[in-house]
C-alpha positions in Angstrom: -4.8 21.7 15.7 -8.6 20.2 15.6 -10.8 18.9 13.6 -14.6 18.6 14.0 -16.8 16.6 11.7 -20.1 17.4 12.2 -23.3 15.1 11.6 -21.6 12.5 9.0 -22.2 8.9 8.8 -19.1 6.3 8.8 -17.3 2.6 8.5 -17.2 1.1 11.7 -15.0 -1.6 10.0 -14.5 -3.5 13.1 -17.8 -4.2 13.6 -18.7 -4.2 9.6 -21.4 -2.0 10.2 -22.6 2.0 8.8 -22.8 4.3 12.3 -25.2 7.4 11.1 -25.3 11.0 12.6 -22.5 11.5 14.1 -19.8 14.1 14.9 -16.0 13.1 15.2 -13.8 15.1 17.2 -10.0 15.2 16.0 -6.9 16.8 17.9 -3.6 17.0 17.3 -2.8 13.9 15.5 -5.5 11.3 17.0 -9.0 10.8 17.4 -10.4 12.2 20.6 -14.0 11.6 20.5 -16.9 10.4 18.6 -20.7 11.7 20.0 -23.2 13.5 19.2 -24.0 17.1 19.0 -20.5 17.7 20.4 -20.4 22.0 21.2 -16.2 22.5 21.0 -14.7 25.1 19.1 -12.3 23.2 16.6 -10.1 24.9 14.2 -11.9 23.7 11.0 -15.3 22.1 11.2 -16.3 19.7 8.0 -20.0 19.6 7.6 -20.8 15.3 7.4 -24.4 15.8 5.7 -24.6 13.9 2.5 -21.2 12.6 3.4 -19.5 9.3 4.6 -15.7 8.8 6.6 -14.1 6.0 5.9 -10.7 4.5 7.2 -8.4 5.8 5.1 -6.7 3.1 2.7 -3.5 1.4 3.2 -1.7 0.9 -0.5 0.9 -2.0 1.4 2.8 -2.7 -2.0 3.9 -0.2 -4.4 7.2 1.3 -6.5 6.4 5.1 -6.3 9.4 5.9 -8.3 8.2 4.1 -11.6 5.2 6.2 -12.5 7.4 7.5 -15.6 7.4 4.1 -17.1 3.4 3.6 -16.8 2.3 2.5 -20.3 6.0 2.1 -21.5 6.1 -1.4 -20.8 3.3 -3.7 -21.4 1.4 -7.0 -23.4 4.6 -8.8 -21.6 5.2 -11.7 -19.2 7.3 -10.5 -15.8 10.4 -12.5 -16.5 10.7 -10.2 -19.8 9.0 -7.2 -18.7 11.4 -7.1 -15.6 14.6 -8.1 -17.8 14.0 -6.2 -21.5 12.3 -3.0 -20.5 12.1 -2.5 -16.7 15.3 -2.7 -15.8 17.0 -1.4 -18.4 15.2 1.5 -18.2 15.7 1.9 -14.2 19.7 1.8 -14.9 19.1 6.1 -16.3 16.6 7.1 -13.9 18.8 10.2 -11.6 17.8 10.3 -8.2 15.6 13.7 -9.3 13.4 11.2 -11.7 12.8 9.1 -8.7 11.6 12.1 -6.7 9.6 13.5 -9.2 8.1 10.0 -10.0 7.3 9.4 -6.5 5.6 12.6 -5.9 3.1 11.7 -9.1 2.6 8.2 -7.4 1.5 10.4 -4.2 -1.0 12.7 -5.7 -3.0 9.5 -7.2 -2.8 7.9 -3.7 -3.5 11.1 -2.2 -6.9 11.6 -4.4 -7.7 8.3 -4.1 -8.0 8.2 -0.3 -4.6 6.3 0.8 -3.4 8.0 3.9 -0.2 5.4 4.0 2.1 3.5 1.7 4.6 1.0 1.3 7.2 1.4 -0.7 9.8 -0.5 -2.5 12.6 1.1 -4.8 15.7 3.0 -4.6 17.0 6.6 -4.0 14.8 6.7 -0.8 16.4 9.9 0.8 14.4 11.7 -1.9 11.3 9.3 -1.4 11.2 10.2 2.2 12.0 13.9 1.2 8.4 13.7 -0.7 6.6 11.6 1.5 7.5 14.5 4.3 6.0 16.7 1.5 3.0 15.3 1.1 1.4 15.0 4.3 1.2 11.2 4.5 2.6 8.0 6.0 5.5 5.7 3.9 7.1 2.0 5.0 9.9 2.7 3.0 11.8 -0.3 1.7 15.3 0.0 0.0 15.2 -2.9 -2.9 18.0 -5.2 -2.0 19.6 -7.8 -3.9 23.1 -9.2 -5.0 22.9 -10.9 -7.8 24.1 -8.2 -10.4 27.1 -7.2 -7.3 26.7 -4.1 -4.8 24.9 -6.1 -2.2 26.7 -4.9 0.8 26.7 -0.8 -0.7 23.1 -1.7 -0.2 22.8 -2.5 3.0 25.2 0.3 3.8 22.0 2.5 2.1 19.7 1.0 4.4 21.4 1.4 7.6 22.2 5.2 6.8 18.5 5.7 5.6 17.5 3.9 8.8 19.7 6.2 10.9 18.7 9.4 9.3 15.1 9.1 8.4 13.7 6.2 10.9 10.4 8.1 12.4 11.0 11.6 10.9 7.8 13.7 9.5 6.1 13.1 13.6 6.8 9.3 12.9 5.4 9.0 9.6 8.3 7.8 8.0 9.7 4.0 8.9 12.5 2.4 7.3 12.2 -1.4 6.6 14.4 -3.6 5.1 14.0 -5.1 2.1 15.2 -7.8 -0.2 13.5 -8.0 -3.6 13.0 -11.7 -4.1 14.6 -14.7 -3.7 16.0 -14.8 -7.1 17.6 -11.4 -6.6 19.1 -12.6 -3.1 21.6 -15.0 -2.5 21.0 -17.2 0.5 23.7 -15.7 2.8 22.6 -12.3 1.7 19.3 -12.6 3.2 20.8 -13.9 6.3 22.5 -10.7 6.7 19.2 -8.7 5.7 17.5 -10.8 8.7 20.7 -9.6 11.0 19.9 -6.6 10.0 16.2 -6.4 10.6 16.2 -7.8 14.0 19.1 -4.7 14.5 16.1 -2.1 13.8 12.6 -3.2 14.3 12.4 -6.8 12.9 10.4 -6.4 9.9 10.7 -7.6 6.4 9.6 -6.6 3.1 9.9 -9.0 0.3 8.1 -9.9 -3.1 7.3 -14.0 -2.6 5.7 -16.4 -5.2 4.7 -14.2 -8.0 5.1 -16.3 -10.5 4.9 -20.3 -11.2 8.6 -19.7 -12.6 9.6 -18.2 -9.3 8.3 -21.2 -7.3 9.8 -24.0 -10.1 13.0 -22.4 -9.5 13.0 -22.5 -5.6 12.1 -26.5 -5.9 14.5 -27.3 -8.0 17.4 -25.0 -6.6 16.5 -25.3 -2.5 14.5 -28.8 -2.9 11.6 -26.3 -1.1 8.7 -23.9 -2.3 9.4 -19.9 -1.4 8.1 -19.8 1.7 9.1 -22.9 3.1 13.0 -21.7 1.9 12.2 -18.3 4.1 11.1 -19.7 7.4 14.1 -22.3 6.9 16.9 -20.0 6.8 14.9 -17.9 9.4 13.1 -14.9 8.0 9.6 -16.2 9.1 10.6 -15.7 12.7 10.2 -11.8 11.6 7.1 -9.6 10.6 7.0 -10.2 7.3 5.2 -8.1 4.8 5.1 -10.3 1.6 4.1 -8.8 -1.5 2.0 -10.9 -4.1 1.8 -14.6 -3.0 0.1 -15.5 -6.0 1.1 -19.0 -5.7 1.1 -19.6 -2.0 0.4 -23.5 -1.3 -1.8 -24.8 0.5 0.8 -26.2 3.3 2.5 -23.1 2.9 -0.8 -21.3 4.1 -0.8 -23.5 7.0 2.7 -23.1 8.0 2.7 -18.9 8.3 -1.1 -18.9 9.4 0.2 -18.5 12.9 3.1 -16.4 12.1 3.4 -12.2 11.7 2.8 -13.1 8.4 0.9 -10.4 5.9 0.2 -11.1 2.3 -0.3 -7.8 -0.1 -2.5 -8.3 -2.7 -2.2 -7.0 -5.9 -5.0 -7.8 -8.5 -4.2 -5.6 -11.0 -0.8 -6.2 -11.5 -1.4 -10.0 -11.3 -4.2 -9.9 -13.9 -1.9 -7.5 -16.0 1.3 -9.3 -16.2 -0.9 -12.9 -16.2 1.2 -13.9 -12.9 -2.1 -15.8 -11.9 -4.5 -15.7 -9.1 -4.0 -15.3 -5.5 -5.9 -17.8 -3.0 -7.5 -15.1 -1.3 -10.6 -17.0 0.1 -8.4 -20.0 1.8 -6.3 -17.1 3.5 -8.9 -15.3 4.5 -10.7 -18.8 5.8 -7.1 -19.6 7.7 -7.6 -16.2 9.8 -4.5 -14.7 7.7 -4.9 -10.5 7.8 -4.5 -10.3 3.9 -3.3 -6.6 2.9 -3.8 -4.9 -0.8 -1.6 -2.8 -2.6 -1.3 -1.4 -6.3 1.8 -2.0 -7.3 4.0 -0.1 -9.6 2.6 2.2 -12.2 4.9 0.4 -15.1 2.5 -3.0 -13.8 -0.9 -1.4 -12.7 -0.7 1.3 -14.5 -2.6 3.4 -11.8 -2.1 4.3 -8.0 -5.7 4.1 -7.7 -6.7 1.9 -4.5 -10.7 2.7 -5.0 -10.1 1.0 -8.5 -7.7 -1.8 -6.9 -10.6 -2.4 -4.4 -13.1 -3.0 -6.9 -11.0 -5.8 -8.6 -10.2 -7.7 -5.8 -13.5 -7.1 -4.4 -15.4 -8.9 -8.2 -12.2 -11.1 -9.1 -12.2 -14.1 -6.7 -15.9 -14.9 -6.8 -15.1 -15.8 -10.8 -11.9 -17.7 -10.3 -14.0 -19.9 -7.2 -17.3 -19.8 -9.1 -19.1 -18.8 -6.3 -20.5 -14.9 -5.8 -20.3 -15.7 -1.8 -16.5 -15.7 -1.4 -14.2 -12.9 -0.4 -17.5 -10.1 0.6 -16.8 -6.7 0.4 -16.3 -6.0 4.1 -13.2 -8.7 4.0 -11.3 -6.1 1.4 -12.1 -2.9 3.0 -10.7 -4.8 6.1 -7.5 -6.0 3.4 -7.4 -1.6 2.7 -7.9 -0.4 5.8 -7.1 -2.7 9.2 -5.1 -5.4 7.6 -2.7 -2.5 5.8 -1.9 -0.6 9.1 -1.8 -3.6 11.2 1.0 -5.3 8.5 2.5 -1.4 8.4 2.9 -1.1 12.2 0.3 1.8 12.4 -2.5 2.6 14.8 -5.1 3.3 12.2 -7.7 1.8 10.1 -10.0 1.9 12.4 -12.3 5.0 13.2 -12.2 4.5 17.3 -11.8 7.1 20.0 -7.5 6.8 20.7 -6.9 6.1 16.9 -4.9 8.4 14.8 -6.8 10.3 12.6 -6.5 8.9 9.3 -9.7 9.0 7.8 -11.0 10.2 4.1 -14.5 11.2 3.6 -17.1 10.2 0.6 -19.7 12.2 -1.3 -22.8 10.6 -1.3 -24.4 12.6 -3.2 -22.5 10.9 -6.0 -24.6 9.0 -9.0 -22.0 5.9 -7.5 -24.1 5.7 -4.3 -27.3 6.6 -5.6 -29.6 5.0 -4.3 -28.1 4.1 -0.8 -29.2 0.9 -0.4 -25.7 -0.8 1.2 -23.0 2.0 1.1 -20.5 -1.3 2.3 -21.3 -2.6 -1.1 -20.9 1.2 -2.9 -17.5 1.5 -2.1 -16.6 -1.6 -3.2 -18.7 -2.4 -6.1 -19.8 1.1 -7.4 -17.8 3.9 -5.6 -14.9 6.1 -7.5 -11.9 7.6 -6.7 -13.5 10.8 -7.6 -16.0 10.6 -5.1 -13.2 10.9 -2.2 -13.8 14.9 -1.0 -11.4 15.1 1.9 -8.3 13.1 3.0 -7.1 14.1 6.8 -3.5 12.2 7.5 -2.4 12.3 11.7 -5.1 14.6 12.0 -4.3 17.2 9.4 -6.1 17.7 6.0 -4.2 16.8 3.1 -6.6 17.3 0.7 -9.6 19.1 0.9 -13.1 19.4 -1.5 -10.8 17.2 -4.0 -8.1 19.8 -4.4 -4.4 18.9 -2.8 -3.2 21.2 0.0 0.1 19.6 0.4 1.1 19.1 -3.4 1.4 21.2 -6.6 0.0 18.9 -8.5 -0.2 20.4 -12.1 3.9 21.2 -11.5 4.4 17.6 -10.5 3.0 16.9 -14.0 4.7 19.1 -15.8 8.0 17.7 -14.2 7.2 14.3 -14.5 6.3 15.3 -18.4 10.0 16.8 -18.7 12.1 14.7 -16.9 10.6 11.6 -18.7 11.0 13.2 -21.8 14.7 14.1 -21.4 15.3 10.4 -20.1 13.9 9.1 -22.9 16.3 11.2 -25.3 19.0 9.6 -22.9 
């Protein structure tokens, strides 16, 4: 299988710069060559004029399974979102909702230019069924936690889902372990989930510091702030991949700056659920590879990482009052490099010897008319709708806008009925 693009502009994100007129030669699942006027006889050729590749995004924390609760939930703080509605309503979702939820949250990623995700929930068998499905990458994380009992059937999920689907798809499903927080994990029980991590690969995916009520709590409980009570009882000795970090200290920046430590971002469901603002701009300043991610649907309520750019990309510069901090090339780095760096992928980057995971612009669109900086345009201007092509370990997974992996106007019905016949339930 190859690819040729022919004549298009791209993101050479590395060196933060626009590289115009070239063609990009793609076989198998990897980036061979980038030239000009290269005279090979590929098995599709994409015409680049009028058009810019980008590194396809990395969405590094999301729920797939909860798209049937977007706009069920909202107007409410976490600690009652999560207790009242969330949860309650997670207790009837069949492993068949969580399928069909997942494969909604993938068409949005999908037409938004995400080539990868990572993934926290449960039923993951049928996660990584649709993940297979669709073409793309998934971390897949199994929610752990103890607090409510079935701790250890958990980990027993984990370990079989590990065993059975651990670099299927031509590696593009990884297991990960995962426990949800510290507030859903008892001490002990995340010293087995570290056992267990350093069993596989030694990576970690956990929500820390959302919330000033999460941090209260670890002060007055373990006498320590989140991330000081992780690297105590070990876990920062592991890749972590730590979701949020919307109250991440000072001294707490200092102490994982040297560590494989990545922090997701998630504007959106910060700004939604009022869990405050992230100190993105001292991370960034420490040299910590910040990621970004969505979040759930019943939080964001989208899968949309071109919108999730934008936020992150206007946000900071009004909570610092100062339009310098956080430039657009530092978030497409948090969607592109950052992501598949924190997800153990060798992407992000549009290099000769990188997989091919790259998505491709219009810019013909009104959004990058006139082209004056097309770094700022896809931060500051750019739409989802403006991504043409997605190609995922060098195949095309969605093509001219329409999906070639996915049904999606069955997905929708599905989604329609199943959340319909859960809410009778």
């Amino acid at each position: 299988m190859s690819i040729l693009i022919k004549n298009i502009s791209y993101l050479d994100i590395k060196n933060e710069i626009i590289i115009e007129n070239k063609d990009i030669l793609i076989e198998e699942n990897k980036i061979k060559k980038i030239g000009e006027n290269l005279e090979i006889n590929a098995d599709t050729v994409i015409y680049g004029k009028n058009k810019l590749a980008v590194p396809s995004y990395v969405n590094s924390h999301t729920h797939l399974g909860m798209s049937m609760m977007r706009n069920y939930a909202d107007d409410l703080d976490l600690n009652t979102w999560l207790n009242e509605k969330i949860w309650p309503f997670e207790a009837k979702l069949s492993d068949d909702d969580i399928y069909w939820s997942t494969m909604l949250s993938l068409v949005e990623n999908i037409k938004s230019g995400t080539s990868a995700v990572c993934d926290m929930y449960y039923s993951m068998d049928r996660v990584a069924e649709a993940i297979s499905q669709s073409g793309i990458r998934g971390v897949l994380t199994r929610g752990l936690m103890d607090v409510a009992g079935s701790g250890e059937e958990r980990l027993e999920e984990t370990r079989t889902l590990y065993k059975n689907y651990h670099n299927v798809s031509n590696g593009r499903v990884k297991i990960v372990p995962a426990p949800h927080a510290i507030y859903t994990c008892s001490t002990d029980y995340l010293k087995e989930i570290i056992k267990m991590s350093k069993e596989f690969d030694s990576v970690i995916n956990i929500h820390v510091s959302e919330t000033i009520k999460e941090v209260e709590d670890a002060k007055n409980n373990y006498k320590m702030t989140p991330v000081e009570y992780l690297d105590s009882i070990g876990m920062l000795d592991l890749k972590v991949i730590a979701a949020h970090c919307t109250h991440i200290t000072e001294s707490e920046i200092e102490l994982v700056k040297n560590k494989d430590f990545y922090p997701v971002y998630n504007p959106s469901s910060n700004l939604k659920l009022a869990s405050g603002f992230t100190p993105i701009d001292e991370m960034i300043k420490s040299g910590i590879k910040v990621a970004i991610g969505t979040d759930g649907s019943s939080s964001n309520n989208n899968q949309n990482m071109v919108e999730e750019i934008h936020i992150a990309s206007i946000v900071n510069k009004a909570v610092k009052l100062d339009a310098e901090v956080v430039p657009a090339i530092e978030v497409l780095k948090m969607a592109t490099i950052n992501g598949s760096e924190a997800m153990g992928i060798d992407a992000g980057i549009i290099e000769e010897g990188k997989l091919a995971d790259i998505q491709i612009y219009d810019l013909n669109s009104v959004n990058f008319t006139p082209r004056n900086n097309l770094i700022s345009a896809l931060c500051y201007s750019a739409s989802s709708n403006d991504v043409l092509d997605l190609i995922v370990d060098g195949k095309l997974v969605m093509e001219n806008r329409e999906l070639l992996t996915l049904d999606e106007e069955y997905i929708k019905f599905m989604v329609n009925k199943k959340t319909k016949e859960l809410l009778n339930r």
